[in-house]
mmCIF file of the C-alpha atoms, coordinates in Angstrom:
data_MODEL
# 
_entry.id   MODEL 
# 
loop_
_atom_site.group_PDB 
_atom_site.id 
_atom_site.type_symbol 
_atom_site.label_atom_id 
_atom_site.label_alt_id 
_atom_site.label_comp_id 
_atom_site.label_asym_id 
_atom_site.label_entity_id 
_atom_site.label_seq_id 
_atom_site.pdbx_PDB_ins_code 
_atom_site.Cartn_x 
_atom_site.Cartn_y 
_atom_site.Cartn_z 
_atom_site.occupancy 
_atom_site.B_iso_or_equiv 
_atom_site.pdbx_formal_charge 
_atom_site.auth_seq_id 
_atom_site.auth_comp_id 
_atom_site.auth_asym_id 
_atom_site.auth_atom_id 
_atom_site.pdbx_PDB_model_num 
ATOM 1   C CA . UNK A 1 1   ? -14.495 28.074 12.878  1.00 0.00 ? 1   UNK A CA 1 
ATOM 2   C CA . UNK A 1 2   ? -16.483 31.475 11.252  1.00 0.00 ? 2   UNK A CA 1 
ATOM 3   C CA . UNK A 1 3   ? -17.535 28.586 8.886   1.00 0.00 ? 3   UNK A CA 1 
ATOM 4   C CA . UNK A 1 4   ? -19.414 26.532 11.684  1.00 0.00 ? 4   UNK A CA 1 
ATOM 5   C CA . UNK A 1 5   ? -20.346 29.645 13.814  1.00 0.00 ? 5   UNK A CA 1 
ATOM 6   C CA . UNK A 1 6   ? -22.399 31.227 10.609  1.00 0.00 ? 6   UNK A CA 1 
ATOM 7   C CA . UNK A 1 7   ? -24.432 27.668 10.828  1.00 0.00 ? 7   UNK A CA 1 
ATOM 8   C CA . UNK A 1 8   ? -24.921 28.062 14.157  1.00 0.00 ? 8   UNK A CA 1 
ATOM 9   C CA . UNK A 1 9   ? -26.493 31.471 13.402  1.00 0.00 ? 9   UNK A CA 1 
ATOM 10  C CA . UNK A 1 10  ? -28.381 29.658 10.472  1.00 0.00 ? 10  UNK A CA 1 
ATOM 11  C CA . UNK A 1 11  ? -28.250 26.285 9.657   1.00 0.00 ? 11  UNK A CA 1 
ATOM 12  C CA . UNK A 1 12  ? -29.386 26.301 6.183   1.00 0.00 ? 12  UNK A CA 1 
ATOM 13  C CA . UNK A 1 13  ? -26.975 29.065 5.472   1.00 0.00 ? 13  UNK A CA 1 
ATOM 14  C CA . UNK A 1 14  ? -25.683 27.526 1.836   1.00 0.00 ? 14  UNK A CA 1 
ATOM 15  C CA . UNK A 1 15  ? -22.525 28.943 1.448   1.00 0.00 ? 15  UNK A CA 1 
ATOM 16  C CA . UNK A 1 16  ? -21.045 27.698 4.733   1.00 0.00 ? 16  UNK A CA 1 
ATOM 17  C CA . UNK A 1 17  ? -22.120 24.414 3.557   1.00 0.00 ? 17  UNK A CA 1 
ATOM 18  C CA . UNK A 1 18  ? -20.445 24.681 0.113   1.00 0.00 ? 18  UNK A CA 1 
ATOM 19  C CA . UNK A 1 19  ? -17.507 25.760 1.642   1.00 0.00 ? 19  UNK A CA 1 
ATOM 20  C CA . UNK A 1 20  ? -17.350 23.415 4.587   1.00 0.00 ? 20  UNK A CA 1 
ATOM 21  C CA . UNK A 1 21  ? -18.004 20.687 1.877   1.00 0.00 ? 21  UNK A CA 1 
ATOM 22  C CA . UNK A 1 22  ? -15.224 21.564 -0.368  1.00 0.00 ? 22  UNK A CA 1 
ATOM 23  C CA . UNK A 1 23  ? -12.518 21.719 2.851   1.00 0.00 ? 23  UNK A CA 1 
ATOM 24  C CA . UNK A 1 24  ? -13.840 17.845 4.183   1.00 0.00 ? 24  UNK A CA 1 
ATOM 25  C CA . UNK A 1 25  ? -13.430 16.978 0.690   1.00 0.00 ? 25  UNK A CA 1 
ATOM 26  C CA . UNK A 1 26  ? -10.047 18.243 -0.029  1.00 0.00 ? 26  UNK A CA 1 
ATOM 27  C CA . UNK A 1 27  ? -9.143  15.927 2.750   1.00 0.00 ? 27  UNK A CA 1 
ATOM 28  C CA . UNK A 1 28  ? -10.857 13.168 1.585   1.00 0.00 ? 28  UNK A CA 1 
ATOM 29  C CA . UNK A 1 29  ? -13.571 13.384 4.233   1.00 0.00 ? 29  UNK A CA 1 
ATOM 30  C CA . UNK A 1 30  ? -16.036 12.425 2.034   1.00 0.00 ? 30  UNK A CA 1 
ATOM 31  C CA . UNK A 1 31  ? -18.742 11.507 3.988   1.00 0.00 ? 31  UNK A CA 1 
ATOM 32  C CA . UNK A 1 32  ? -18.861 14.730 6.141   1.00 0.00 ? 32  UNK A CA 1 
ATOM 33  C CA . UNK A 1 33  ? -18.041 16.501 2.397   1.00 0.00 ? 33  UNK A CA 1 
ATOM 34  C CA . UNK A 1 34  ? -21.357 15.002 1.232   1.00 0.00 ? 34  UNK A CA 1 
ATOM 35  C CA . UNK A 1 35  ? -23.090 15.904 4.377   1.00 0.00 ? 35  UNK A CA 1 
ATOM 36  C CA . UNK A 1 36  ? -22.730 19.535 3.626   1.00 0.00 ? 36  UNK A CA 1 
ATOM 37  C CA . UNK A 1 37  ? -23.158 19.505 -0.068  1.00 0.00 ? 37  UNK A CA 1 
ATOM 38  C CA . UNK A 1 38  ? -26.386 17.132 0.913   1.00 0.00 ? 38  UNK A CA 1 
ATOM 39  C CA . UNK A 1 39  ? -27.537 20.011 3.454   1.00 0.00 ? 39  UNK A CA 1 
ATOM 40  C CA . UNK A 1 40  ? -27.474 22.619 -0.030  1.00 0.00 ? 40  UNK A CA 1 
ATOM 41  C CA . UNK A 1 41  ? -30.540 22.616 -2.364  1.00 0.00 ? 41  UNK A CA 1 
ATOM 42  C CA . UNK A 1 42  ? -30.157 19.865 -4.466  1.00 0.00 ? 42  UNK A CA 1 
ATOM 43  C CA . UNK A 1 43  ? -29.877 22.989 -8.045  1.00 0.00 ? 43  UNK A CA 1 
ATOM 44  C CA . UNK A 1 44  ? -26.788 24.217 -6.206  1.00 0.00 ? 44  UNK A CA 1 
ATOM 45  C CA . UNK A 1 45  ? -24.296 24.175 -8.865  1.00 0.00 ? 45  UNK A CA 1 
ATOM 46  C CA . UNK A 1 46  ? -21.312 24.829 -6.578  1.00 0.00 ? 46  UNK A CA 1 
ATOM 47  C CA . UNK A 1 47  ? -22.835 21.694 -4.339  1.00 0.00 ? 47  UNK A CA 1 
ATOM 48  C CA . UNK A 1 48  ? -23.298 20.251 -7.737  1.00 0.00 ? 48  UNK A CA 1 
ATOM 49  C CA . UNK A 1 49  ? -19.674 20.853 -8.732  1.00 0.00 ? 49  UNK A CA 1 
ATOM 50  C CA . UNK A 1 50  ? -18.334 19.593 -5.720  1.00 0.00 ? 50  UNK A CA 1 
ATOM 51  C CA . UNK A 1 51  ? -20.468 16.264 -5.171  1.00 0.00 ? 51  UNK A CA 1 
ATOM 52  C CA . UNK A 1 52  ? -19.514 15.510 -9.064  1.00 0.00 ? 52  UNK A CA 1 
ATOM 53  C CA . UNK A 1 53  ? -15.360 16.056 -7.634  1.00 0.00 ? 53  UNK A CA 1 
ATOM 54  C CA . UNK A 1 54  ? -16.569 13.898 -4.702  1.00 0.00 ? 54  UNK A CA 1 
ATOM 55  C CA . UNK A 1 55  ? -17.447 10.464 -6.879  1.00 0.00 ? 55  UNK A CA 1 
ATOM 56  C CA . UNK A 1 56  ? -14.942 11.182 -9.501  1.00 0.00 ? 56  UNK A CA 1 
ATOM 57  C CA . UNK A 1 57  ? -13.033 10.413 -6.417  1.00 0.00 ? 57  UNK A CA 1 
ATOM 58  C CA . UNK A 1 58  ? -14.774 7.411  -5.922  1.00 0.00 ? 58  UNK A CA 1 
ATOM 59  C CA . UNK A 1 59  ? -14.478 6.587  -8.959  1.00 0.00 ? 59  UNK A CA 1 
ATOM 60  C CA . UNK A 1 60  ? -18.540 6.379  -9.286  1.00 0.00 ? 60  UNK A CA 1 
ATOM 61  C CA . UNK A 1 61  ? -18.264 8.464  -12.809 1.00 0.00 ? 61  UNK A CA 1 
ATOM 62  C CA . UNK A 1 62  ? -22.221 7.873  -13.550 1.00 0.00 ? 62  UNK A CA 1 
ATOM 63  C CA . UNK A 1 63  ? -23.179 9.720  -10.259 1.00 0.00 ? 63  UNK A CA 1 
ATOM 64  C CA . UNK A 1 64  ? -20.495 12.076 -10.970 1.00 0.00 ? 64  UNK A CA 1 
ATOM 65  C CA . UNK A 1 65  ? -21.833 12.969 -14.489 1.00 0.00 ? 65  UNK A CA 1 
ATOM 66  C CA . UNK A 1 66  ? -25.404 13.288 -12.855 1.00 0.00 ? 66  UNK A CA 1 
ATOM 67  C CA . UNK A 1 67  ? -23.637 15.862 -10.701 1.00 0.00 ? 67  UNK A CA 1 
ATOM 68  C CA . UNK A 1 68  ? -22.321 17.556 -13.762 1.00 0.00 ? 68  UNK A CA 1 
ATOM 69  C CA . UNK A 1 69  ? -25.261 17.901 -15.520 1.00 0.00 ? 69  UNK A CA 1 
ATOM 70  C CA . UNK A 1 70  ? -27.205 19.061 -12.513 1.00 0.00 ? 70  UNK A CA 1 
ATOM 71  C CA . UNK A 1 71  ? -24.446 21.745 -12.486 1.00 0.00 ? 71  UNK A CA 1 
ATOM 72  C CA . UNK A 1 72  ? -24.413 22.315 -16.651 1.00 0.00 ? 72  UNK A CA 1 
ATOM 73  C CA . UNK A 1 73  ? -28.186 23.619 -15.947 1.00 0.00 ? 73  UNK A CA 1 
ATOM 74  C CA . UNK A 1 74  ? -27.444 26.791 -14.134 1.00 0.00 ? 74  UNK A CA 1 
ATOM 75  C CA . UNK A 1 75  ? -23.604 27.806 -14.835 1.00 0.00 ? 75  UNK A CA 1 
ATOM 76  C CA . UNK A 1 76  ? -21.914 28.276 -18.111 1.00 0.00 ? 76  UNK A CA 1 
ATOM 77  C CA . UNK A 1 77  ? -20.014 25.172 -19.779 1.00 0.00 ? 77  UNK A CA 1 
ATOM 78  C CA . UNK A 1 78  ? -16.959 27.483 -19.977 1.00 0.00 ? 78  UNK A CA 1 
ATOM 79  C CA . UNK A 1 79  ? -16.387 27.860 -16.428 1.00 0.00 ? 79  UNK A CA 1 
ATOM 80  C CA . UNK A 1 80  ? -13.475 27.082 -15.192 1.00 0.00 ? 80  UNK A CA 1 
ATOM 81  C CA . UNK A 1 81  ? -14.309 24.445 -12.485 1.00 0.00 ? 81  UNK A CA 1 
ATOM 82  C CA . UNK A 1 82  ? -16.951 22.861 -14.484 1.00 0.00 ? 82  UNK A CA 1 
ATOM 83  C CA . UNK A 1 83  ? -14.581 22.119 -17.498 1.00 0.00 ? 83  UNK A CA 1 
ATOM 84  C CA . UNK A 1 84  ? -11.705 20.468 -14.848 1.00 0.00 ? 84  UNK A CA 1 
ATOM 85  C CA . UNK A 1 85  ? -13.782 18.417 -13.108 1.00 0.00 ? 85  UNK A CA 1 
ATOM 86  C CA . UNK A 1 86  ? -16.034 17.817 -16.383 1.00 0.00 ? 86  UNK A CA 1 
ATOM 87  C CA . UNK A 1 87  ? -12.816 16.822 -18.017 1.00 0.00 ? 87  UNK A CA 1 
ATOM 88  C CA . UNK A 1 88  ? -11.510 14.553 -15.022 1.00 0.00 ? 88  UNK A CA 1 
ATOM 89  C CA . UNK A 1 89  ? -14.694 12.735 -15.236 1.00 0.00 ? 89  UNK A CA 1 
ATOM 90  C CA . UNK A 1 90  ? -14.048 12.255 -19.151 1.00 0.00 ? 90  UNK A CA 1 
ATOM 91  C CA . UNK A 1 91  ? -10.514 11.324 -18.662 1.00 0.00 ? 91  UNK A CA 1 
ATOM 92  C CA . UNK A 1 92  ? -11.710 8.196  -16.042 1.00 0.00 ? 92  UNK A CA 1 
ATOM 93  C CA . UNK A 1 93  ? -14.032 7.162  -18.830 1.00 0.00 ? 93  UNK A CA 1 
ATOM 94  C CA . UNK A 1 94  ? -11.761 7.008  -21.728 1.00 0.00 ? 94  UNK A CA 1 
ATOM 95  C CA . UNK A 1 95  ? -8.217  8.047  -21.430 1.00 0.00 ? 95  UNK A CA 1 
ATOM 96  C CA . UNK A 1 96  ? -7.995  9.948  -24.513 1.00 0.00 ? 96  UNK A CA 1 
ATOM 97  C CA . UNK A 1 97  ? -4.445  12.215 -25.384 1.00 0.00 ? 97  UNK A CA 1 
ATOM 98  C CA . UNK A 1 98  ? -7.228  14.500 -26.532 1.00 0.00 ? 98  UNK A CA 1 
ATOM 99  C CA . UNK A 1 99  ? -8.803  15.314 -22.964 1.00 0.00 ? 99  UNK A CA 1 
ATOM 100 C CA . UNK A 1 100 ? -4.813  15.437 -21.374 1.00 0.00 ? 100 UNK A CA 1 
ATOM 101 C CA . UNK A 1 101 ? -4.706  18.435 -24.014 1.00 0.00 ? 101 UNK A CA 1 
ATOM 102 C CA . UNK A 1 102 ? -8.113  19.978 -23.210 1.00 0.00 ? 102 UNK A CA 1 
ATOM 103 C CA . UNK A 1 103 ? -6.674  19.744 -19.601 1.00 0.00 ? 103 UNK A CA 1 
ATOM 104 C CA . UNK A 1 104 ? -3.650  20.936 -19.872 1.00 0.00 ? 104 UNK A CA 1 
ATOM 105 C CA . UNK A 1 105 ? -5.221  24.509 -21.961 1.00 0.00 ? 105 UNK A CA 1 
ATOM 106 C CA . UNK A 1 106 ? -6.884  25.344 -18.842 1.00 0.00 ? 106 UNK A CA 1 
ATOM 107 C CA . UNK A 1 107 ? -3.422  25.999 -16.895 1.00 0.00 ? 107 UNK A CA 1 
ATOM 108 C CA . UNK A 1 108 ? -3.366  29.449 -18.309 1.00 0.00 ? 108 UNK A CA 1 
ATOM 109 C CA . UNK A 1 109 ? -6.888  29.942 -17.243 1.00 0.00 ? 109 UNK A CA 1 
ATOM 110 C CA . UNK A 1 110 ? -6.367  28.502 -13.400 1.00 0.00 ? 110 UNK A CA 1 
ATOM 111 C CA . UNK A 1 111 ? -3.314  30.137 -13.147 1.00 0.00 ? 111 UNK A CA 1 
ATOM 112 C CA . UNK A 1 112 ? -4.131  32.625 -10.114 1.00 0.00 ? 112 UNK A CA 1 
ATOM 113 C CA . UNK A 1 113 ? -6.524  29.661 -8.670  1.00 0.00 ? 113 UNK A CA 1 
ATOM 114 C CA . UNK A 1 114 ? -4.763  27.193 -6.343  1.00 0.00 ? 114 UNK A CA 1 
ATOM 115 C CA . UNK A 1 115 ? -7.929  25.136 -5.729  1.00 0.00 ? 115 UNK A CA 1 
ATOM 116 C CA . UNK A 1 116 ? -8.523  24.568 -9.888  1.00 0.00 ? 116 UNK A CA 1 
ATOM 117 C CA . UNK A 1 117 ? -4.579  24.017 -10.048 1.00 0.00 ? 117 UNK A CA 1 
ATOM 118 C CA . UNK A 1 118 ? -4.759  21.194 -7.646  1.00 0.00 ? 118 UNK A CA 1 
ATOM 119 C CA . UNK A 1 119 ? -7.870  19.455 -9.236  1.00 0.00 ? 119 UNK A CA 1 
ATOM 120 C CA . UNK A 1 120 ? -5.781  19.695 -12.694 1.00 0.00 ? 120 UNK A CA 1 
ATOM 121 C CA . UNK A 1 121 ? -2.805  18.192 -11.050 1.00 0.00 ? 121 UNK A CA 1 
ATOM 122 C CA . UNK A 1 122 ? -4.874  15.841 -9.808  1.00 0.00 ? 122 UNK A CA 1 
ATOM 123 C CA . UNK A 1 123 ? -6.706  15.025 -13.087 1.00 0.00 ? 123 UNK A CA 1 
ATOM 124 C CA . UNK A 1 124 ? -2.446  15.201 -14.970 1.00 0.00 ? 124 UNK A CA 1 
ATOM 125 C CA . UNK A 1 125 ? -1.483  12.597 -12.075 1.00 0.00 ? 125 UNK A CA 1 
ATOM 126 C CA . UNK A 1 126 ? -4.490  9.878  -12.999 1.00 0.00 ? 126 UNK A CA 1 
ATOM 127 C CA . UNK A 1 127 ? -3.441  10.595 -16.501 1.00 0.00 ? 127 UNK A CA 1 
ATOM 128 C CA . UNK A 1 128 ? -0.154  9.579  -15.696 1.00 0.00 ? 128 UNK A CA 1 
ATOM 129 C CA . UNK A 1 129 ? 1.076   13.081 -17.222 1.00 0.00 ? 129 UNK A CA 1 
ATOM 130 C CA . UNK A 1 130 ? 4.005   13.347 -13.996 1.00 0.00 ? 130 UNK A CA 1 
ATOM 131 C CA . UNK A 1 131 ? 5.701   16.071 -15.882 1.00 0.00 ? 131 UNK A CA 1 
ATOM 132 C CA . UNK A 1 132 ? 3.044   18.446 -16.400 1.00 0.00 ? 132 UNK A CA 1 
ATOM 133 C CA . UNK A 1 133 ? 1.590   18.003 -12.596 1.00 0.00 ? 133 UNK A CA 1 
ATOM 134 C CA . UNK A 1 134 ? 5.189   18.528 -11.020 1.00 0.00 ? 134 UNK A CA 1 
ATOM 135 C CA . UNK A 1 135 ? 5.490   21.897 -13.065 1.00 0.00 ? 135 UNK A CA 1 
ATOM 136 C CA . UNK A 1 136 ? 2.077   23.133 -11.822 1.00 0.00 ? 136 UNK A CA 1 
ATOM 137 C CA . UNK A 1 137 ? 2.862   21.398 -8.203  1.00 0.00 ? 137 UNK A CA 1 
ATOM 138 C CA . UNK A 1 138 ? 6.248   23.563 -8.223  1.00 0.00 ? 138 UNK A CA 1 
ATOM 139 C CA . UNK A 1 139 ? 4.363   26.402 -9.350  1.00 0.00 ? 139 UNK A CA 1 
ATOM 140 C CA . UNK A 1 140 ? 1.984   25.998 -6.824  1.00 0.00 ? 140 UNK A CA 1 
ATOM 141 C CA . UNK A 1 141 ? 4.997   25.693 -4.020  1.00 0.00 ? 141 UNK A CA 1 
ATOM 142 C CA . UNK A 1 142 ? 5.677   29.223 -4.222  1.00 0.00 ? 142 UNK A CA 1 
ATOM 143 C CA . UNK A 1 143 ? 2.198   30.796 -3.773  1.00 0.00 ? 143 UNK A CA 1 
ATOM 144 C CA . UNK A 1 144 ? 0.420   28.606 -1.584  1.00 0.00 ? 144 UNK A CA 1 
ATOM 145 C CA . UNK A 1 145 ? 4.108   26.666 0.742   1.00 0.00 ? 145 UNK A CA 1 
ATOM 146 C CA . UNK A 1 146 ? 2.064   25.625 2.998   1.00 0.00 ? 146 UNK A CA 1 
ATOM 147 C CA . UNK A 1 147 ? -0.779  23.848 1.929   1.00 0.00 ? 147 UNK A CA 1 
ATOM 148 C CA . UNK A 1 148 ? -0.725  20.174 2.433   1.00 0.00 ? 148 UNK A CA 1 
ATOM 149 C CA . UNK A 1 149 ? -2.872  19.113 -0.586  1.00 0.00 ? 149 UNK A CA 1 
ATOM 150 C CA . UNK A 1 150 ? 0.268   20.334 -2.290  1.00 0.00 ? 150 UNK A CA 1 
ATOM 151 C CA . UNK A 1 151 ? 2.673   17.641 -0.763  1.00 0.00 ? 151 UNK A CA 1 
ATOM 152 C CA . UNK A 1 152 ? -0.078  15.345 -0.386  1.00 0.00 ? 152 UNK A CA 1 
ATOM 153 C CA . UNK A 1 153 ? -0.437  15.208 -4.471  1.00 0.00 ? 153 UNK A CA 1 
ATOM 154 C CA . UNK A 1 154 ? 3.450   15.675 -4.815  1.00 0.00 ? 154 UNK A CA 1 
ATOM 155 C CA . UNK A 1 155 ? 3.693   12.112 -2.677  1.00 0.00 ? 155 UNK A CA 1 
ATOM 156 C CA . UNK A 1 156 ? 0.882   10.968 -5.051  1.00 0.00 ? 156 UNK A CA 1 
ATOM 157 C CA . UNK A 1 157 ? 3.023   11.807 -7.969  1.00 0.00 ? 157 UNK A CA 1 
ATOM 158 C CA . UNK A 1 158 ? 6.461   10.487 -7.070  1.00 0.00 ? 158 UNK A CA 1 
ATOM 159 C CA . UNK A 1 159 ? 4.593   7.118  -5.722  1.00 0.00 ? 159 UNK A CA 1 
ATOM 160 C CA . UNK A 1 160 ? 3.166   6.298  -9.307  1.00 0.00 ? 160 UNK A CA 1 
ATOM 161 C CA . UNK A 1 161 ? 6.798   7.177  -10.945 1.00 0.00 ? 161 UNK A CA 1 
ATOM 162 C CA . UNK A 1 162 ? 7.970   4.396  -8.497  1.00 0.00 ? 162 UNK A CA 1 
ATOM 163 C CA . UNK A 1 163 ? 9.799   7.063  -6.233  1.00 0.00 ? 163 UNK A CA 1 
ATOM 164 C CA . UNK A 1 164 ? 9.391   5.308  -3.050  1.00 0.00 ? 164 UNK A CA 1 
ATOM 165 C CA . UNK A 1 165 ? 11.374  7.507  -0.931  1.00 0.00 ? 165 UNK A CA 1 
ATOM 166 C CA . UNK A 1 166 ? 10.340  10.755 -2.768  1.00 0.00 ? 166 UNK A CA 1 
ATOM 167 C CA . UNK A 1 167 ? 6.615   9.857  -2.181  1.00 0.00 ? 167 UNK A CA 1 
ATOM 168 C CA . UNK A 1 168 ? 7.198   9.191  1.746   1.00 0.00 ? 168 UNK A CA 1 
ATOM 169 C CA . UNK A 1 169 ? 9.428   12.246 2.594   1.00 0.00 ? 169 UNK A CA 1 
ATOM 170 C CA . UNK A 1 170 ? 6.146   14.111 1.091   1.00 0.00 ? 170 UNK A CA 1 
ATOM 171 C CA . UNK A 1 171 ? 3.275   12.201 2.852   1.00 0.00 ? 171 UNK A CA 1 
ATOM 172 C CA . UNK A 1 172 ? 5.438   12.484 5.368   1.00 0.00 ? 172 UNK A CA 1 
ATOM 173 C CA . UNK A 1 173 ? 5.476   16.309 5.329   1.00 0.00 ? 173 UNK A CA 1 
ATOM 174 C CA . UNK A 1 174 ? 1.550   16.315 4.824   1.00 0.00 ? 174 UNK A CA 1 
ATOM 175 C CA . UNK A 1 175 ? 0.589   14.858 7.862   1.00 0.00 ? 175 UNK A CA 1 
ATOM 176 C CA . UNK A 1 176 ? 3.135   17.036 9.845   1.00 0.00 ? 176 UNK A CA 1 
ATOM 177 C CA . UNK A 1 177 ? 1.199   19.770 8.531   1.00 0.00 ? 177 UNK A CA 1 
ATOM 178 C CA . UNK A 1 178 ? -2.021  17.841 9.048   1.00 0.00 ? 178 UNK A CA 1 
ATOM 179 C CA . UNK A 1 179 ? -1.810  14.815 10.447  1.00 0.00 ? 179 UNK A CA 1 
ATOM 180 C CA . UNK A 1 180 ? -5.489  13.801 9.727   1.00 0.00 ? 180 UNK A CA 1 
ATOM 181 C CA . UNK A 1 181 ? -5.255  13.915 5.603   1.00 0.00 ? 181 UNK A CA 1 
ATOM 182 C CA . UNK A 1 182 ? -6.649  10.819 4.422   1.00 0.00 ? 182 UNK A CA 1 
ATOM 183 C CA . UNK A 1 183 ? -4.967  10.978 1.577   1.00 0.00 ? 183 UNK A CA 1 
ATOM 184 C CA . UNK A 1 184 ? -1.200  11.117 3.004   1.00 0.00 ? 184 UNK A CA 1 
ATOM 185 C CA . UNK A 1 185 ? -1.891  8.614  5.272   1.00 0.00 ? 185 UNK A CA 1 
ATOM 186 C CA . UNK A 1 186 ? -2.439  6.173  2.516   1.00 0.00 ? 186 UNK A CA 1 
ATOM 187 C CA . UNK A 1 187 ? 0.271   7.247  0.425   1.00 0.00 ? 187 UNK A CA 1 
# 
């Protein structure tokens, strides 16, 4: 709600939109995600960042490397959040062991960051690494209990290991804590 009132105030007001943009899209609003990122000027490497997440979720990994690159210009290669997503992107394109290992360095590094965790779980999942996602996922359970991208990506997890009733009791605890997730709701 501050989010929306500070763009009342100001419209163009970038970080608002950044921010606003990374909530839609950790609830797989994307269109309203891209909206806000689309509202940022177009050098923004957070927008950047999180318009290459949005269409490595789309699985458009040509616009998402665009993004990356746009983002590569002004922020360090080392970062963090550019070497996840950077990484997801690689791991769509060719699911190399090597990038699963690249990945999994930067758990040390994301360690006191819940959003990075849950993009690396996210990345461990679509690399079919269950093991090393559910250890980060339980991890995750104790600082941030209530957060349903948590259970969302828990469902995600126990759905691919063919744990049908695992993966409903969670996307069934996502949408009680928000029952508009996308990503629950398909799970």
């Amino acid at each position: 709600a501050d989010l929306n009132l500070a763009l009342q105030y100001n419209p163009h007001n970038a970080a608002a939109h950044i921010m606003l943009g990374y909530v839609a899209l950790s609830e797989y609003f994307f269109t309203k995600a891209r909206g806000h990122f689309a509202s940022v000027d177009s050098q923004n490497p957070e927008a950047n960042l999180g318009l290459a997440l949005l269409y490595i979720r789309l699985r458009d990994i040509k616009s998402a490397n665009d993004h990356l690159n746009r983002a590569g210009f002004s922020m360090s290669p080392r970062h963090p959040y550019y070497r996840v997503i950077k990484l997801y992107a690689a791991i769509l394109e060719n699911p190399e062991k090597k990038h699963v290992g690249d990945a999994l360095s930067l758990t040390k590094e994301l360690s006191g960051d819940p959003w990075g965790q849950l993009v690396l779980v996210e990345l461990l999942i679509t690399a079919s690494e269950y093991g090393s996602a559910e250890t980060i996922l339980d991890s995750l359970a104790q600082t941030i209990p209530g957060n349903e991208q948590l259970y969302a990506l828990r469902a995600q997890c126990s759905y691919a290991k063919h744990d049908y009733t695992g993966a409903e009791g969670f996307a069934k605890h996502t949408v009680s804590l928000n029952p508009f997730n996308a990503l629950a709701s398909t799970a």
